[in-house]
N, C-alpha and C positions, 0 to 999 in steps of 0.2 A: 262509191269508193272515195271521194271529194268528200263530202260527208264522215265518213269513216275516220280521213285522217285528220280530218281537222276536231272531232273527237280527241283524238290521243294526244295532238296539240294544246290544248285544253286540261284534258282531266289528268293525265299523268304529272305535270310539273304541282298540281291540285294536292294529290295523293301523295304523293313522294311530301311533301311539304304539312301535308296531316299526320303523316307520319313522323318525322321528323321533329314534329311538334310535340306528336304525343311520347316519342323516347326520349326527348332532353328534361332535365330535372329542372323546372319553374325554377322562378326566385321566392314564390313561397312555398314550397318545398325544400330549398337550402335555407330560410329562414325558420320554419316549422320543425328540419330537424337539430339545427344549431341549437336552438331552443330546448329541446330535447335532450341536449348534450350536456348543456350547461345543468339544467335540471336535476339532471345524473349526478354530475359532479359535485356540485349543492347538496344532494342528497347523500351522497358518500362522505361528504366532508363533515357535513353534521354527524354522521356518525362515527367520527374519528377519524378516517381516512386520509393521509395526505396526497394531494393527487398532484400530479406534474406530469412533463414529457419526460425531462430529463435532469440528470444532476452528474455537481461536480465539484471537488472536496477534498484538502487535503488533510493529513494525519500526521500527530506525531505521538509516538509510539514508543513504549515503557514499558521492558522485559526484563523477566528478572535475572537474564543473561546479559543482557545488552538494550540497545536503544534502536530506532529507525523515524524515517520519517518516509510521507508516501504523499501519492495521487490516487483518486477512486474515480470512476465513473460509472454512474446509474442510468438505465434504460428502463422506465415503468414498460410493466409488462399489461398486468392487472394492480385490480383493488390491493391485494393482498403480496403481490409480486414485483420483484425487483431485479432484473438481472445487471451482474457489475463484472467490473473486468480493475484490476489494480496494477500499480507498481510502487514498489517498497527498495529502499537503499539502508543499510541498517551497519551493526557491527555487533558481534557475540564475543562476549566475554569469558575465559574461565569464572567459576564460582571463588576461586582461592587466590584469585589476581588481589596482590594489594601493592600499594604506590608504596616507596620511601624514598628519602632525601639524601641527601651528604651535604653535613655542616660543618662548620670547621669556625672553631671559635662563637656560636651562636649562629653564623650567617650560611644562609643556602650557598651551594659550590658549584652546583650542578643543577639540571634541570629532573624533574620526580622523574622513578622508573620503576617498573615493573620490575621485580626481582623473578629470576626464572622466566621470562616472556620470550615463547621461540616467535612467534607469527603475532601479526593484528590477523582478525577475522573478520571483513567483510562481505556484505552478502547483498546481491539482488534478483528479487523473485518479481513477475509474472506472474498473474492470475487469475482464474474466473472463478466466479460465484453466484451467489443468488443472497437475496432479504426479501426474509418473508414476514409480513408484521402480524405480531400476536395481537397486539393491542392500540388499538389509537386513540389518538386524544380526546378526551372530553370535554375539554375547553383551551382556549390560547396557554394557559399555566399547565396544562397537562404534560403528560410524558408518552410516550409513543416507541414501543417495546417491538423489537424485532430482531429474528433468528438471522444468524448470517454464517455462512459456510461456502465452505470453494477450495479451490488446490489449488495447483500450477507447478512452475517450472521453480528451481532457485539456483544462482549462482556462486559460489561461494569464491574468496578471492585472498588467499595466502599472502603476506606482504611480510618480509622478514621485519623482526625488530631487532633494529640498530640502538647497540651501548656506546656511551660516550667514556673511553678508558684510557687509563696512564699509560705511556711506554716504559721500558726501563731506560732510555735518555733522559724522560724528566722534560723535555723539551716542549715537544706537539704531540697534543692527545690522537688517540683512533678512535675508527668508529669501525665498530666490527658486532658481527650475527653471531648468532651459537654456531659451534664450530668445536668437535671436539679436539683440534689440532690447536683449539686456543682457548688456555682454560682461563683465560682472565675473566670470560663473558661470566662467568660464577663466582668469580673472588671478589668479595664484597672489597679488598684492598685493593684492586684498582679500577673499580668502578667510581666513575665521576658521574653521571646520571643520564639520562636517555639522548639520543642522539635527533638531529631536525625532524619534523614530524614527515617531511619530503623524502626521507631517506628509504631507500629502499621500493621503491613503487615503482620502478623501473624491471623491478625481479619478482612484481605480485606472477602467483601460480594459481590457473582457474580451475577450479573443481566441479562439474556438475547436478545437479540434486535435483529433486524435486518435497516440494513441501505441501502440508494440508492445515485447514484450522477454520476453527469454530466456536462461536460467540454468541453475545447479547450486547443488541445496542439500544440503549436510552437516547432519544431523541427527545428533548427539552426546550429546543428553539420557539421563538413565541409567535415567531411569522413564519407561513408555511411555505412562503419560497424565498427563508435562510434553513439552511441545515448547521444543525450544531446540536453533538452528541458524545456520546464519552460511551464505549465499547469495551465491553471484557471479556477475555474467552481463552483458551490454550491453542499453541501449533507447535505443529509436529517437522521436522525438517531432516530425509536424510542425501546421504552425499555418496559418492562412489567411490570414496575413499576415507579413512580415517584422516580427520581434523587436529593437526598438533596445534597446540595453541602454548599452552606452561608444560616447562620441562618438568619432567620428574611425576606425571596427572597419566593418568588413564588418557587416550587420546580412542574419540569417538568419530562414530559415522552418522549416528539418532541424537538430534537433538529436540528437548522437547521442553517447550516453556510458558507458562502465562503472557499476558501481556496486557494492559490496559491502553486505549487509546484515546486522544481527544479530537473529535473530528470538528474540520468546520470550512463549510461552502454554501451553495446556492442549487437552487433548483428553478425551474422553470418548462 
């Protein structure tokens, strides 16, 4: 019996510790498959591949309604795969908005206004997506081609526009909204020209939407952890309500528009 346990005194701390041994992963084996990794990566990279963890990038953006500017962020999936999530702050335009003056004698009176402008059109979307690369680089001067699509959420955000107009005192000008109880905001006689661009943002009305859209992006950065690209593609955006924007216009719920983008961030 004395014998016995002084056996298991012995062999068991023996065992347990062969064991222990043989389930942890060496240091040449975390060297052998880092190795391994790197290989991988070298081998995909030569053939076009950009490879990273992750990336982060912003945009600014050129539609043929309007403008925006944004954030992106990339999560490599795979080779080929990219999943991204955005935010975009923008503003859409009617097509038939155009600026005029009031001169008086040669010299500007006023500051420029939108003749007919009921609302600014603000707008911010939330998004997810994906880039999926069609083509990558063949060399540091190469271009590097990838599909990119995703939805989300959009906001859209009513602000009246304020005119800057005569009274009939003669004295101190107004600033007043379309208002059909006030037919000045259309009389080109007493309009003196748009009112502080602060005006009114106190009374924005939130509308919400959701939007979708989809591109090609040209990657042309010469180092693979800068991103810089230029993106073009149509999005679609609609809203739960008709969008007044110019008096007298068809006022919509779908809007749909090209838009090119110039991107530029880092990867890593």
């Amino acid at each position: 019996m004395k014998k016995f346990i002084i056996y298991l005194l012995f062999s068991v701390p023996i065992i347990a510790f062969a064991q222990d041994k043989q389930g942890k992963e060496t240091r040449k084996d975390r060297i052998a498959k880092s190795d391994a990794k790197v290989k991988k990566m070298q081998n995909e990279s030569e053939e076009g591949a950009i490879i990273y963890n992750k990336q982060g990038s912003f945009s600014i953006t050129l539609r043929n309604d309007g403008y925006a500017i944004g954030y992106e962020h990339g999560k490599f999936k795979t080779i080929n795969k990219t999943n991204l999530w955005w935010i975009h702050l923008g503003e859409r335009k009617h097509p038939k908005e155009e600026k005029s003056t009031l001169s008086i004698g040669g010299i500007q009176a006023g500051n420029p206004f939108v003749y007919g402008k009921q609302n600014n059109f603000y707008l911010l979307s939330i998004g997810f997506g994906q880039q999926r690369l069609l083509g990558g680089k063949s060399n540091k001067n190469g271009i590097a081609i990838s599909a990119i699509y995703g939805g989300g959420l959009s906001l859209g955000m009513l602000k009246p526009y304020y005119l800057e107009v005569r009274n009939d005192t003669n004295i101190n000008n107004d600033f007043i909204k379309y208002s059909e109880a006030d037919d000045r905001f259309l009389n080109p006689i007493y309009i003196v020209g748009s009112a502080p661009i602060g005006k009114g943002f106190n009374e924005i009305k939130f509308v919400p939407g959701a939007f979708v859209k989809g591109g090609f992006r040209f990657d042309y950065g010469k180092l693979k952890d800068v991103l810089a690209a230029l993106e073009v593609g149509v999005s679609a955006e609609y809203y739960s309500q008709k969008m007044p924007i110019l008096l007298l216009q068809k006022e919509k719920t779908l809007f749909i528009s090209g838009y090119i983008s110039l991107i530029f961030g880092t990867r890593r």
